[in-house]
N, CA, C and O atoms as a printed pandas DataFrame, in Angstrom:
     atom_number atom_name residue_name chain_id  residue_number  x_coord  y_coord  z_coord
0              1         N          UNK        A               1  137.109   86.730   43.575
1              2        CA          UNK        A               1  137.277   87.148   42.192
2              3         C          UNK        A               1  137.423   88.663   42.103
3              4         O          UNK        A               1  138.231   89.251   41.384
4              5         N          UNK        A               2  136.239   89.402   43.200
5              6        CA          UNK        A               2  136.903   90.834   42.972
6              7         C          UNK        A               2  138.020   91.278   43.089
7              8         O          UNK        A               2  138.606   91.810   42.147
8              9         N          UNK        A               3  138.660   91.108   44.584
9             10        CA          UNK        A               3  140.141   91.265   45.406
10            11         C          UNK        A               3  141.202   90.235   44.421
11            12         O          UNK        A               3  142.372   90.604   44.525
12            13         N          UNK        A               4  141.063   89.349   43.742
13            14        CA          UNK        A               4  142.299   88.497   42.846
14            15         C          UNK        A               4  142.066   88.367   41.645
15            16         O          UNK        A               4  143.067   88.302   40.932
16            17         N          UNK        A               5  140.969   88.295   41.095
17            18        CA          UNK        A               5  141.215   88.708   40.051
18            19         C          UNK        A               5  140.541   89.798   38.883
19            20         O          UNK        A               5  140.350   89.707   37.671
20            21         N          UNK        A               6  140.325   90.716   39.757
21            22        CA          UNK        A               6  140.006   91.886   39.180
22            23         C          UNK        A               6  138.071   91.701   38.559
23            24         O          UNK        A               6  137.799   92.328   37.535
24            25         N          UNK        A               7  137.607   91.365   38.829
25            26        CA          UNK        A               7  136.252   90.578   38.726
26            27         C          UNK        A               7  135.545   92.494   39.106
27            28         O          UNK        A               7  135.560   93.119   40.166
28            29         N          UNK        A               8  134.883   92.997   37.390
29            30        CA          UNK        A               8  134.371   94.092   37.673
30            31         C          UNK        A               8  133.037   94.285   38.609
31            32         O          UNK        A               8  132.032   93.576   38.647
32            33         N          UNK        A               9  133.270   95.169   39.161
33            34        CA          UNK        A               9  131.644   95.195   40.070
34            35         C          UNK        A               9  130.354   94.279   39.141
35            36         O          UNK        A               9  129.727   93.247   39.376
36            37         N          UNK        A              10  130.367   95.190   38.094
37            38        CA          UNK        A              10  130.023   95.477   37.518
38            39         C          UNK        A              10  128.936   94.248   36.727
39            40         O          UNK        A              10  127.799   94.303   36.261
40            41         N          UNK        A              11  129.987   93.151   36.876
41            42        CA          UNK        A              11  129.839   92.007   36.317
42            43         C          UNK        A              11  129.426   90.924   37.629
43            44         O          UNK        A              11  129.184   89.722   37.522
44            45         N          UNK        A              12  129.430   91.632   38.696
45            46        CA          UNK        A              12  128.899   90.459   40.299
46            47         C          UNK        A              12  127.851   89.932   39.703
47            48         O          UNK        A              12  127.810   88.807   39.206
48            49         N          UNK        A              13  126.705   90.978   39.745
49            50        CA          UNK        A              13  125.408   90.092   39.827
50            51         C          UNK        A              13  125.770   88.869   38.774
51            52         O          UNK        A              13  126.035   87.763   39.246
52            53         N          UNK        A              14  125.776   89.036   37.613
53            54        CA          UNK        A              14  126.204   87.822   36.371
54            55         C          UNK        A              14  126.888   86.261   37.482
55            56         O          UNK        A              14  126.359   85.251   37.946
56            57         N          UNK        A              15  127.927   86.698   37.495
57            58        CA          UNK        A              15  129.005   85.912   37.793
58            59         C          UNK        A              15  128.174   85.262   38.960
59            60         O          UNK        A              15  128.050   84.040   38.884
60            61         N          UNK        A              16  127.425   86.070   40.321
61            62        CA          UNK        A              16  127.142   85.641   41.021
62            63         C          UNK        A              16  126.400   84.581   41.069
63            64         O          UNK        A              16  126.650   83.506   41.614
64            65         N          UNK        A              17  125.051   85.055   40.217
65            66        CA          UNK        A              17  124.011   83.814   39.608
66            67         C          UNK        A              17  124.836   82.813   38.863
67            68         O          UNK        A              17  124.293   81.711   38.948
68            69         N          UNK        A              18  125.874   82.778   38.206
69            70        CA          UNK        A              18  126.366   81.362   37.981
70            71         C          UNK        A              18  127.408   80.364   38.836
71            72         O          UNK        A              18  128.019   79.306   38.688
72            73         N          UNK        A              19  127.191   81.442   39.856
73            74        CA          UNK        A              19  128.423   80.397   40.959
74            75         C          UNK        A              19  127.086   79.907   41.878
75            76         O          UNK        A              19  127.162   78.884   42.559
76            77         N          UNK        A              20  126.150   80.532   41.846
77            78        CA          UNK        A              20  125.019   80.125   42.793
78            79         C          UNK        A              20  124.197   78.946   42.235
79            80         O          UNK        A              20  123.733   78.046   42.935
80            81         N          UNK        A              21  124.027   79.083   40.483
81            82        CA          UNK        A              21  123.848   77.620   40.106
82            83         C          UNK        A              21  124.727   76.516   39.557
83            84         O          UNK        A              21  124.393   75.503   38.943
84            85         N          UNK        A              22  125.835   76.909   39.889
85            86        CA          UNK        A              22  126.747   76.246   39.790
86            87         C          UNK        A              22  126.706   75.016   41.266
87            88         O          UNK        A              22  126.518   73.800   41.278
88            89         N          UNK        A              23  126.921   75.810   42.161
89            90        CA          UNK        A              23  126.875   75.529   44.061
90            91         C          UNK        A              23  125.733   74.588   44.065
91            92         O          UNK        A              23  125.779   73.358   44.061
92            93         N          UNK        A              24  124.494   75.523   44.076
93            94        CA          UNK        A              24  123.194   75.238   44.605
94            95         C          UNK        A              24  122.405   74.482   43.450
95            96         O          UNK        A              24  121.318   73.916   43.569
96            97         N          UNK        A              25  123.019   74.571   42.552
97            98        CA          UNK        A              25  121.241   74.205   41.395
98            99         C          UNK        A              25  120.649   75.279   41.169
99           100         O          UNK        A              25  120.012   75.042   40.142
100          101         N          UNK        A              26  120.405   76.542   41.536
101          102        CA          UNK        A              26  119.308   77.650   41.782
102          103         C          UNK        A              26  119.801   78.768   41.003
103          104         O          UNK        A              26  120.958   79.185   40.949
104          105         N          UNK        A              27  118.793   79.189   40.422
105          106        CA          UNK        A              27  119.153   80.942   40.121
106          107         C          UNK        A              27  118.419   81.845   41.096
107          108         O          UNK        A              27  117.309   81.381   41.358
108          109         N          UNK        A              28  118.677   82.950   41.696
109          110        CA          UNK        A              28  117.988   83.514   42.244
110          111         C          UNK        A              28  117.000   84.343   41.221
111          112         O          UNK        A              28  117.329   84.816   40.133
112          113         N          UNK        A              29  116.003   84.387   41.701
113          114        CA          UNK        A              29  114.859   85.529   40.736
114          115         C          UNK        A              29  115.397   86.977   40.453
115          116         O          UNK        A              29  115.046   87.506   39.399
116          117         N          UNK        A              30  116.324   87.744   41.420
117          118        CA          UNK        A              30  116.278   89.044   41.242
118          119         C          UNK        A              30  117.100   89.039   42.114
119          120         O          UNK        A              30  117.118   88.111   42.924
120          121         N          UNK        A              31  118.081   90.170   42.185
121          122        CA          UNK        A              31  119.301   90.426   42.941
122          123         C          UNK        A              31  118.958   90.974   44.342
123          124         O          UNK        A              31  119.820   91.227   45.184
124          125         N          UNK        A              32  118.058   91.084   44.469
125          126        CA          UNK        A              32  117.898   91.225   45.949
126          127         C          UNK        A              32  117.737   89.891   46.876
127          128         O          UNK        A              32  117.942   89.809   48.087
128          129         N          UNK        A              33  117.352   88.959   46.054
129          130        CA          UNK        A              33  117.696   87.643   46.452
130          131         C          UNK        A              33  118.914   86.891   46.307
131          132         O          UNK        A              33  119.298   86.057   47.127
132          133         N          UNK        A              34  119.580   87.238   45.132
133          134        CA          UNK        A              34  121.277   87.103   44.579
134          135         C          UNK        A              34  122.213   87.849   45.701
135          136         O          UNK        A              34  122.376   87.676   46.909
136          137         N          UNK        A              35  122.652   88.595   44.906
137          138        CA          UNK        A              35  124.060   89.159   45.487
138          139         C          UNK        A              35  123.680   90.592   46.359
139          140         O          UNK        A              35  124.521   91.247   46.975
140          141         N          UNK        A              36  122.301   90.906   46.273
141          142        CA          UNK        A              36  122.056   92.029   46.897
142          143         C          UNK        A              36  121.389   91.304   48.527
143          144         O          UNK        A              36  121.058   92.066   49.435
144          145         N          UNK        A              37  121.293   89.973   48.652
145          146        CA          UNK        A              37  120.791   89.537   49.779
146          147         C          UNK        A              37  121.515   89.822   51.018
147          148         O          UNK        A              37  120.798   89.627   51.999
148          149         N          UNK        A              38  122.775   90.245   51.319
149          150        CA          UNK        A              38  123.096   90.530   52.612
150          151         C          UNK        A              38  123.126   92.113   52.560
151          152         O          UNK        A              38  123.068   92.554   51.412
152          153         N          UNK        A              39  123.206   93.065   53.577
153          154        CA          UNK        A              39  123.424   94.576   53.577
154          155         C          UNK        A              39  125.047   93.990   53.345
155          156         O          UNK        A              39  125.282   94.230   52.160
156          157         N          UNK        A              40  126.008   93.466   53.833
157          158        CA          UNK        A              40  127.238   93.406   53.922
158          159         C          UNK        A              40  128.018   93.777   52.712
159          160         O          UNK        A              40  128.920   94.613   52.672
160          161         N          UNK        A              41  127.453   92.883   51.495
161          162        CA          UNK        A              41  127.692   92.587   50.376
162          163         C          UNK        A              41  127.695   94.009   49.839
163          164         O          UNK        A              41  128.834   94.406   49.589
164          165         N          UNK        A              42  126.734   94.869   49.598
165          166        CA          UNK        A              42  126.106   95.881   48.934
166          167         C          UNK        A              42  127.001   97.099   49.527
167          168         O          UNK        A              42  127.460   98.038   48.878
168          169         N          UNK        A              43  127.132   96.867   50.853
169          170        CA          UNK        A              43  128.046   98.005   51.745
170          171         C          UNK        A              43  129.273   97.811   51.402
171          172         O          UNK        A              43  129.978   98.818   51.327
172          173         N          UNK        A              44  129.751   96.770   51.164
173          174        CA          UNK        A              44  130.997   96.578   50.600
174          175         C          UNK        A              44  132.079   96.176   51.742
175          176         O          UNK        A              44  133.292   96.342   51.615
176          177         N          UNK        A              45  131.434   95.616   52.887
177          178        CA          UNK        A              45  131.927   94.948   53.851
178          179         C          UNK        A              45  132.327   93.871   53.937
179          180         O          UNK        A              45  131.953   93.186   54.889
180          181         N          UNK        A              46  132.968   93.498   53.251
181          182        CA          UNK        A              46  133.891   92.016   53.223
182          183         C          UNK        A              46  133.926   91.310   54.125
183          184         O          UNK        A              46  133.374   90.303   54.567
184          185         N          UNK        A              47  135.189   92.467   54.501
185          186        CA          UNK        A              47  136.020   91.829   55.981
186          187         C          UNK        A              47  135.324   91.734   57.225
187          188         O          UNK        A              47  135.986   91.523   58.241
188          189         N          UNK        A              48  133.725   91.895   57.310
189          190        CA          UNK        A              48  133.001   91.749   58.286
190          191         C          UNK        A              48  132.933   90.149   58.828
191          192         O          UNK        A              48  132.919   89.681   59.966
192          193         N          UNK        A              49  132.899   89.557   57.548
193          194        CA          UNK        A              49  131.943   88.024   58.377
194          195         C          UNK        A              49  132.772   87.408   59.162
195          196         O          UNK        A              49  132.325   86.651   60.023
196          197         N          UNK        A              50  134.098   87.608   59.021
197          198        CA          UNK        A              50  135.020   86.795   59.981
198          199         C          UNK        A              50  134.743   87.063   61.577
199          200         O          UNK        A              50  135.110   86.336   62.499
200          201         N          UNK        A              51  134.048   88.218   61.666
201          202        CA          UNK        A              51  133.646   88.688   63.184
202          203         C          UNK        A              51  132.945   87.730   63.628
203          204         O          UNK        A              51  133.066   87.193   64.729
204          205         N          UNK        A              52  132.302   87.516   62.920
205          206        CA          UNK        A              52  130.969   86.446   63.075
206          207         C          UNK        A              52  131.936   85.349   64.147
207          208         O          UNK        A              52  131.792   85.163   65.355
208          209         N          UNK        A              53  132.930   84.742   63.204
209          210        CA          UNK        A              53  133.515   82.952   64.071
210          211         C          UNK        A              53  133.532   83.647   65.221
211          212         O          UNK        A              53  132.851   83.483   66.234
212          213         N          UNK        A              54  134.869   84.915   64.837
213          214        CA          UNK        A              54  135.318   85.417   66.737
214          215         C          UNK        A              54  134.134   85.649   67.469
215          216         O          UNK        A              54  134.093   84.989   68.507
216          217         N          UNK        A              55  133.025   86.473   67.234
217          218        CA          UNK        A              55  132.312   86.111   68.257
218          219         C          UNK        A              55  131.553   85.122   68.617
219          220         O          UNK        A              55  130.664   85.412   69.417
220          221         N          UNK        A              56  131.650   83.720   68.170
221          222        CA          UNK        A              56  130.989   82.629   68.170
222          223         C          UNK        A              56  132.079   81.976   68.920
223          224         O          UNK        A              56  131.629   81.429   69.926
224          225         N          UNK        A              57  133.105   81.867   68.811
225          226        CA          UNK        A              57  134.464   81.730   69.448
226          227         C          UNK        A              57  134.418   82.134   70.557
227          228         O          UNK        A              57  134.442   81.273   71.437
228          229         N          UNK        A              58  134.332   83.613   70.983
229          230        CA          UNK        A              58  134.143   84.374   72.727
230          231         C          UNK        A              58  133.008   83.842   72.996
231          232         O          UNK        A              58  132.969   83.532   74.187
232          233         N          UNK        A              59  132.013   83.580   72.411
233          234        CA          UNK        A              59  130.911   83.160   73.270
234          235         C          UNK        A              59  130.912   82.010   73.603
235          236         O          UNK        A              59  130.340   81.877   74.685
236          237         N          UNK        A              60  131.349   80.934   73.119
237          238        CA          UNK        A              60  131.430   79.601   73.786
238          239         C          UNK        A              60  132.215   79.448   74.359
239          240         O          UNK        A              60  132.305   78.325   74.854
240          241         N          UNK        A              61  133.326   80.496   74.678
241          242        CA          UNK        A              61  134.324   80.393   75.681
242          243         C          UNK        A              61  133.927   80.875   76.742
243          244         O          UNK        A              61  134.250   80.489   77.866
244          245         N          UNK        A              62  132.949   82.053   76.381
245          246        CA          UNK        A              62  132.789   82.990   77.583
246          247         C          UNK        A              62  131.688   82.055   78.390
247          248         O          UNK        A              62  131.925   81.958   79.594
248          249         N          UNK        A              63  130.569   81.383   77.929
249          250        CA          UNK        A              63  129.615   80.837   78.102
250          251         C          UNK        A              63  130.384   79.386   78.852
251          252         O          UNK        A              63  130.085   78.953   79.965
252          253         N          UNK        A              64  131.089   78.991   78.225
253          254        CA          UNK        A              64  131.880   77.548   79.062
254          255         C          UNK        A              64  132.376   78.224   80.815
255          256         O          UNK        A              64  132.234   77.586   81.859
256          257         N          UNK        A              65  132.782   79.214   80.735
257          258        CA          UNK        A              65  133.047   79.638   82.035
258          259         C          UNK        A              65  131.875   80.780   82.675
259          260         O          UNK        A              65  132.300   81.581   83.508
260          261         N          UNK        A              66  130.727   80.830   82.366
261          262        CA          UNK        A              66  129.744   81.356   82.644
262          263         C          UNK        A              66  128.952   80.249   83.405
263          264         O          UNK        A              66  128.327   80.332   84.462
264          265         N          UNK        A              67  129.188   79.005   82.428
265          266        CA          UNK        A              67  127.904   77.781   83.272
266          267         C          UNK        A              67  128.549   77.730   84.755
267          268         O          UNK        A              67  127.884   77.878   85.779
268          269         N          UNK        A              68  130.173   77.461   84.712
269          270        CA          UNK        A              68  131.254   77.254   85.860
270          271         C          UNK        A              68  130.590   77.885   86.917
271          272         O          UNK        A              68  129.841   77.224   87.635
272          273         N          UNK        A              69  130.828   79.492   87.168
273          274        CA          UNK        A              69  130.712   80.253   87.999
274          275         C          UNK        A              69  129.077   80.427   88.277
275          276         O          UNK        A              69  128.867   81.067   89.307
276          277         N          UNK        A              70  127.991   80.034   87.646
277          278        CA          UNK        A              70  126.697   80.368   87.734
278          279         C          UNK        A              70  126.130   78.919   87.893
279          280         O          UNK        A              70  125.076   78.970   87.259
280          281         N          UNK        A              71  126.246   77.779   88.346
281          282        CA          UNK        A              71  125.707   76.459   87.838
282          283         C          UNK        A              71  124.644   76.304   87.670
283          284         O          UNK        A              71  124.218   75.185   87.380
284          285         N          UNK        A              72  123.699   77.566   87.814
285          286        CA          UNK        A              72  122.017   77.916   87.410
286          287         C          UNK        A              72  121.615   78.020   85.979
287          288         O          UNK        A              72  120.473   77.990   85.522
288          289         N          UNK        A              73  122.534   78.123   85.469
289          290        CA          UNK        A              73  122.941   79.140   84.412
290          291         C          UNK        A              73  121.857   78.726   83.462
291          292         O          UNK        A              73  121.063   79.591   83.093
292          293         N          UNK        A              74  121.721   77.305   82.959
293          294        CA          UNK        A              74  120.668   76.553   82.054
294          295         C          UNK        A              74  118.971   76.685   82.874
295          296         O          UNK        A              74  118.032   76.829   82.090
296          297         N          UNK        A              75  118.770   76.653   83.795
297          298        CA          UNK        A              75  117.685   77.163   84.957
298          299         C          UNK        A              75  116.836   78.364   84.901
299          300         O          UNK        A              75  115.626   78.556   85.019
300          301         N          UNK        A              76  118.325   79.449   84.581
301          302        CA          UNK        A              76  117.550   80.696   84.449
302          303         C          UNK        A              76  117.435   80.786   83.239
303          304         O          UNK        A              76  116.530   81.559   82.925
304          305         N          UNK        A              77  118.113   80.196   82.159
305          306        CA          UNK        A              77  117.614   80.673   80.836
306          307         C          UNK        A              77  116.316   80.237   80.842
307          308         O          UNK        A              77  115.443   81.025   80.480
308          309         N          UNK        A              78  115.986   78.966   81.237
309          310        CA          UNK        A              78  114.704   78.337   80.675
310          311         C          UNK        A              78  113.879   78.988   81.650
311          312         O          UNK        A              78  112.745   79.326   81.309
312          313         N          UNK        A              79  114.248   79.193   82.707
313          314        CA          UNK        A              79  112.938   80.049   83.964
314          315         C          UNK        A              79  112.951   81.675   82.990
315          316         O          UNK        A              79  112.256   82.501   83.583
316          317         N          UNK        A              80  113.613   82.276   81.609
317          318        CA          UNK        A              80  113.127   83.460   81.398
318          319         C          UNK        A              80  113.770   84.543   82.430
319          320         O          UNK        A              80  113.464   85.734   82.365
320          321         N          UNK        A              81  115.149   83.767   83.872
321          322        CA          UNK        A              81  115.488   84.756   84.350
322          323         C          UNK        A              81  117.056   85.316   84.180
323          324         O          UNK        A              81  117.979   84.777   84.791
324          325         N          UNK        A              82  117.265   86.492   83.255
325          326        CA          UNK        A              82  118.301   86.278   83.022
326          327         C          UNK        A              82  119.119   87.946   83.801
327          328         O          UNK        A              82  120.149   88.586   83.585
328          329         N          UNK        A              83  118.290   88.028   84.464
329          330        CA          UNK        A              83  119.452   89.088   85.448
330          331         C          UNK        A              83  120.405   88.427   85.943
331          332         O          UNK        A              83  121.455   89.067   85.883
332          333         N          UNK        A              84  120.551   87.014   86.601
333          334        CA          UNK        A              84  121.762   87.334   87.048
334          335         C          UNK        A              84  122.652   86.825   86.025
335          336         O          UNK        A              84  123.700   86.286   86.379
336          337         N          UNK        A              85  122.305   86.953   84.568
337          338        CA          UNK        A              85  123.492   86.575   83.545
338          339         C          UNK        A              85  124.170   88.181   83.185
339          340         O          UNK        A              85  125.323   88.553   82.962
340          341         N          UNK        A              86  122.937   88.851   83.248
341          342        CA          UNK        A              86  123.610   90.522   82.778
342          343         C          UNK        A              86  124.228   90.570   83.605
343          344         O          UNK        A              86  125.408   90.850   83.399
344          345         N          UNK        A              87  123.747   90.310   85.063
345          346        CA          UNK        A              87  124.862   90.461   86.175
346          347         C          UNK        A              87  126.606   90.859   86.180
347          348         O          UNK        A              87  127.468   91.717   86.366
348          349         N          UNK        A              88  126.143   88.824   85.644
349          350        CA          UNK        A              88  127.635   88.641   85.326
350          351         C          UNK        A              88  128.378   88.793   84.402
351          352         O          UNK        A              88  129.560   88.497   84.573
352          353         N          UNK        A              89  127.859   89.394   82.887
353          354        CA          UNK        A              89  128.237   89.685   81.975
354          355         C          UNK        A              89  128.807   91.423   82.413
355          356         O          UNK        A              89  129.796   92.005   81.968
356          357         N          UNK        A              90  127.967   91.837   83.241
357          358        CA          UNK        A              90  128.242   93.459   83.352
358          359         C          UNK        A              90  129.034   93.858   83.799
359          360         O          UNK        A              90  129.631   94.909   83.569
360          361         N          UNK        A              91  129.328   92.428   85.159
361          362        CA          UNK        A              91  130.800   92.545   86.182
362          363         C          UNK        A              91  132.254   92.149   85.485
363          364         O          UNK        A              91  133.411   92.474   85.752
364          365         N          UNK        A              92  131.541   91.120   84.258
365          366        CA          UNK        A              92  133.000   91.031   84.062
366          367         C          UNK        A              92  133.269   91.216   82.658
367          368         O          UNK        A              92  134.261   90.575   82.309
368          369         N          UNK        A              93  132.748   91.843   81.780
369          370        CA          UNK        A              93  133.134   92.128   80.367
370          371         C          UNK        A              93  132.392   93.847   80.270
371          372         O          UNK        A              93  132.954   94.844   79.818
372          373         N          UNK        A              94  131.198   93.773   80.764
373          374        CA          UNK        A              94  130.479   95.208   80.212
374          375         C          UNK        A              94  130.840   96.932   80.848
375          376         O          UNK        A              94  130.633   98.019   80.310
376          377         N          UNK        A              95  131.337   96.651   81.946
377          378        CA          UNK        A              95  132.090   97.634   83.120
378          379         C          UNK        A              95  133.131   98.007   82.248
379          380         O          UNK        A              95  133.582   99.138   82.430
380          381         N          UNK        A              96  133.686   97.235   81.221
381          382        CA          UNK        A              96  135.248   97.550   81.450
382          383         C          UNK        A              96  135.222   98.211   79.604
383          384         O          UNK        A              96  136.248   98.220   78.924
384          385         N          UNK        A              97  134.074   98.627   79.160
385          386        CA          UNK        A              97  133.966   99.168   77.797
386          387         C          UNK        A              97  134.985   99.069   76.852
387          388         O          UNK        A              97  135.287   97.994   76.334
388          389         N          UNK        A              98  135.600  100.255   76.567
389          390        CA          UNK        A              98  137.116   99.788   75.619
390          391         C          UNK        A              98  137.996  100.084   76.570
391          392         O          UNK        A              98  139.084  100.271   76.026
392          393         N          UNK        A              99  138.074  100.240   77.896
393          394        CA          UNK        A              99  139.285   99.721   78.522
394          395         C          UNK        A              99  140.020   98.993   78.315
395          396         O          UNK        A              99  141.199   99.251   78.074
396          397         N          UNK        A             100  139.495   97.825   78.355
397          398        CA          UNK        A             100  140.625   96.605   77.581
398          399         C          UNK        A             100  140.126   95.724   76.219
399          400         O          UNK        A             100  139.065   95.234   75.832
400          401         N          UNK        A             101  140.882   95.773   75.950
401          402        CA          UNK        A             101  140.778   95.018   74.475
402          403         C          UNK        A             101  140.497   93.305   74.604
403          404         O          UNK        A             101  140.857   92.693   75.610
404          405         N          UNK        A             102  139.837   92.659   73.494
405          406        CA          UNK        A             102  139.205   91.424   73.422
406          407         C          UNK        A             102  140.055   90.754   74.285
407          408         O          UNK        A             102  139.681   90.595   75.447
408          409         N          UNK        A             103  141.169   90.318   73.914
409          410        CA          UNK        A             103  142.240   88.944   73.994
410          411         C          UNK        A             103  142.138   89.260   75.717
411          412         O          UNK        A             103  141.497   88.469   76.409
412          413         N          UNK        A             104  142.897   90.620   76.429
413          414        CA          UNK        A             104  142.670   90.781   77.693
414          415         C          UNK        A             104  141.075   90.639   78.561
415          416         O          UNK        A             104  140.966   90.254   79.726
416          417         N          UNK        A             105  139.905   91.064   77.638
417          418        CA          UNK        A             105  138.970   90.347   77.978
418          419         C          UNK        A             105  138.441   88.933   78.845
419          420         O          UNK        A             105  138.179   88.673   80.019
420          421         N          UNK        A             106  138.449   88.109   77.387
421          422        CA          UNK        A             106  138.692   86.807   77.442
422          423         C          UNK        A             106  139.415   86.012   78.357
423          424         O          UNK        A             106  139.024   84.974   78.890
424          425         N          UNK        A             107  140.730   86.700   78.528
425          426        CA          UNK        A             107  141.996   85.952   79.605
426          427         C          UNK        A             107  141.611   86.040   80.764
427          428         O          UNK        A             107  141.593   85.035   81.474
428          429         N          UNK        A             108  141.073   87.685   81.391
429          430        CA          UNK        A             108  140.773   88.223   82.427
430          431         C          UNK        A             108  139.328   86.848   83.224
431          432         O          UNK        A             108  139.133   86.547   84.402
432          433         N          UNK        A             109  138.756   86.449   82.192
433          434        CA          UNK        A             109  137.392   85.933   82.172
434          435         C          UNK        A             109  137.765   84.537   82.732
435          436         O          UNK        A             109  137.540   84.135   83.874
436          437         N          UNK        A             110  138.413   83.828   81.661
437          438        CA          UNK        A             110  138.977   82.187   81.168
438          439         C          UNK        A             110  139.414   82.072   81.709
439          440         O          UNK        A             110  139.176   80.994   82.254
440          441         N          UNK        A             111  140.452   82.782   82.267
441          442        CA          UNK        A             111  142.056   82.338   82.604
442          443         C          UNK        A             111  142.666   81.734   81.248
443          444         O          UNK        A             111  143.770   81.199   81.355
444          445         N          UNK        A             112  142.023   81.767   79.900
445          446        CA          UNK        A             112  143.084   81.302   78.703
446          447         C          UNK        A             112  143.118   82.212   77.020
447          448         O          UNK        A             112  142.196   82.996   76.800
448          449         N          UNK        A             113  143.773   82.096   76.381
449          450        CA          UNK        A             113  143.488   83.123   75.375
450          451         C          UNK        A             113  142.504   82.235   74.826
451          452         O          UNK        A             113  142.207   81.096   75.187
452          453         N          UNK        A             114  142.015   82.988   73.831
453          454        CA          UNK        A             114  140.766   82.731   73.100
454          455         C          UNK        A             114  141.096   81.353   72.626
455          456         O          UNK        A             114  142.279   81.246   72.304
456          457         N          UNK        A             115  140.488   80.435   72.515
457          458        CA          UNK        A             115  140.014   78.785   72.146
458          459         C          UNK        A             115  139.437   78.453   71.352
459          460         O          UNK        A             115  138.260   78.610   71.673
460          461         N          UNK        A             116  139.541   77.904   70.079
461          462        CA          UNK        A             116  138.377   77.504   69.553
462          463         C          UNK        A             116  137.858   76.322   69.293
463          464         O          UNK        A             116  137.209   75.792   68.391
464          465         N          UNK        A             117  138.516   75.919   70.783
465          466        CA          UNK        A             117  138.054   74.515   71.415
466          467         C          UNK        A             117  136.733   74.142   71.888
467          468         O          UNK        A             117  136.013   73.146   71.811
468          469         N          UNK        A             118  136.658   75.622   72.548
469          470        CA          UNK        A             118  134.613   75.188   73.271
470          471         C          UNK        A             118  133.895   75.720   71.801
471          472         O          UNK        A             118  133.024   74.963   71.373
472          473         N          UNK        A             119  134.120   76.697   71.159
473          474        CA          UNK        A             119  132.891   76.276   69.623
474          475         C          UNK        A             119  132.827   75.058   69.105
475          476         O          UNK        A             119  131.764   74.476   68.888
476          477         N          UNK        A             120  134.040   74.562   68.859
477          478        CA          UNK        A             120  133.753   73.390   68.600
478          479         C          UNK        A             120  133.126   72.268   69.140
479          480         O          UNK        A             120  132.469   71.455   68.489
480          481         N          UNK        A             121  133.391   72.226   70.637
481          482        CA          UNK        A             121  132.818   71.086   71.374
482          483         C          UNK        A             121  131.363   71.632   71.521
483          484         O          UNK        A             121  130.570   70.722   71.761
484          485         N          UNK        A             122  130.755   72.959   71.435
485          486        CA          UNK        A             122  129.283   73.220   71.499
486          487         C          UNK        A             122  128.949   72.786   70.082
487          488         O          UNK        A             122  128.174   71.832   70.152
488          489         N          UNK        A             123  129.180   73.056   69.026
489          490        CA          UNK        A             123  129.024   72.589   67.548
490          491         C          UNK        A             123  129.074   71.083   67.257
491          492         O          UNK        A             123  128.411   70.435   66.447
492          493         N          UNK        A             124  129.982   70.704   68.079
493          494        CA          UNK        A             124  129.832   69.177   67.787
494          495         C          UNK        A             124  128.377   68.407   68.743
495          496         O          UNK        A             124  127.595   67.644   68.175
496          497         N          UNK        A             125  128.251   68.750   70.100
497          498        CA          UNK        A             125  127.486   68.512   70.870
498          499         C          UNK        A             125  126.134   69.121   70.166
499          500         O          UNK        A             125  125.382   68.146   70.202
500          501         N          UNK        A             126  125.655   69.826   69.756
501          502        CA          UNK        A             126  124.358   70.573   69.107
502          503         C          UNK        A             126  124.046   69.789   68.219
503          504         O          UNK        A             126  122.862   69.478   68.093
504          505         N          UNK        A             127  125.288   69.126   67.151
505          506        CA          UNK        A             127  124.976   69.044   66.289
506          507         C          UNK        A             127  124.439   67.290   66.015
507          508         O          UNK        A             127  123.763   66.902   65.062
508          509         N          UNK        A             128  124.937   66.505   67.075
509          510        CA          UNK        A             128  125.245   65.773   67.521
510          511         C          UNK        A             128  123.562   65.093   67.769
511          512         O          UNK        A             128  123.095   64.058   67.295
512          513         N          UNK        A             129  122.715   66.411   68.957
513          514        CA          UNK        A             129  121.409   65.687   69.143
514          515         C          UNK        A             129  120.615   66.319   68.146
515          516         O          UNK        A             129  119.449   65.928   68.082
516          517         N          UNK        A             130  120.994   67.250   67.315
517          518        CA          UNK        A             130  119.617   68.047   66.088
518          519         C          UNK        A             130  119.801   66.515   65.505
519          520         O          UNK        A             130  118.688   65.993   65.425
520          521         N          UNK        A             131  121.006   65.501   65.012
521          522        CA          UNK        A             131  120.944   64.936   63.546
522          523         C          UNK        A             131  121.102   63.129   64.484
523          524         O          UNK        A             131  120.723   62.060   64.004
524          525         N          UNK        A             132  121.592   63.279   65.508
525          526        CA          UNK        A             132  121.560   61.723   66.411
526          527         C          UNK        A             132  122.671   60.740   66.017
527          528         O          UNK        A             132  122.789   59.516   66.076
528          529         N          UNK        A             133  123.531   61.877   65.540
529          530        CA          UNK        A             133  124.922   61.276   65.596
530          531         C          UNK        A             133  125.910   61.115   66.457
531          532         O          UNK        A             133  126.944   60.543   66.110
């Protein structure tokens, strides 16, 4: 509503509490629970949350070929030992700082461009034994 149709700042909090009991049933008590609840919102960072998928995206990609090369990999998380994950995170993504950019990242890693085939198959699998579907 801000970005299309001109929706004044001014007027968020309002608008917000009625799309929230509109959604939810709920009013929030006070805008720090409303529309002031993320820093994002308030900073005026929009275009942030989409980072969020991509890196939920690299990580189940990166992590699908992390178990590959480490087959400990579930072992040491639960043994609490996770040097040799920095290890391998350091050898093959953290060394190379902004040298190369994500997509070359990823490829260098995978062998494939980014997927958002393994989020999904971790999302479906997670979700799968939380609910026993």
């Amino acid at each position: 509503m801000i970005f299309n149709e001109g929706l004044p700042i001014s007027e968020l909090p309002k608008v917000w509490n009625e799309k929230y009991k509109a959604y939810l049933g709920l009013t929030p008590p006070n805008d720090g629970l409303g529309v002031l609840q993320d820093v994002h919102w308030s900073g005026g960072s929009f275009g942030y949350f989409p980072s969020y998928a991509l890196g939920n995206m690299y990580a189940a990609q990166i992590t699908n070929t992390l178990r590959k090369e480490l087959p400990q990999f579930d072992g040491f998380v639960e043994d609490g030992n996770f040097a040799p994950i920095k290890e391998w995170l350091t050898e093959n993504i953290y060394k190379h700082g902004k040298s190369l950019k994500p997509a070359e990242i990823i490829m260098n890693i995978t062998g494939e461009p980014l997927n958002p085939d393994y989020l999904a198959a971790y999302l479906e699998e997670k979700f799968k034994a939380i609910y026993g579907v």
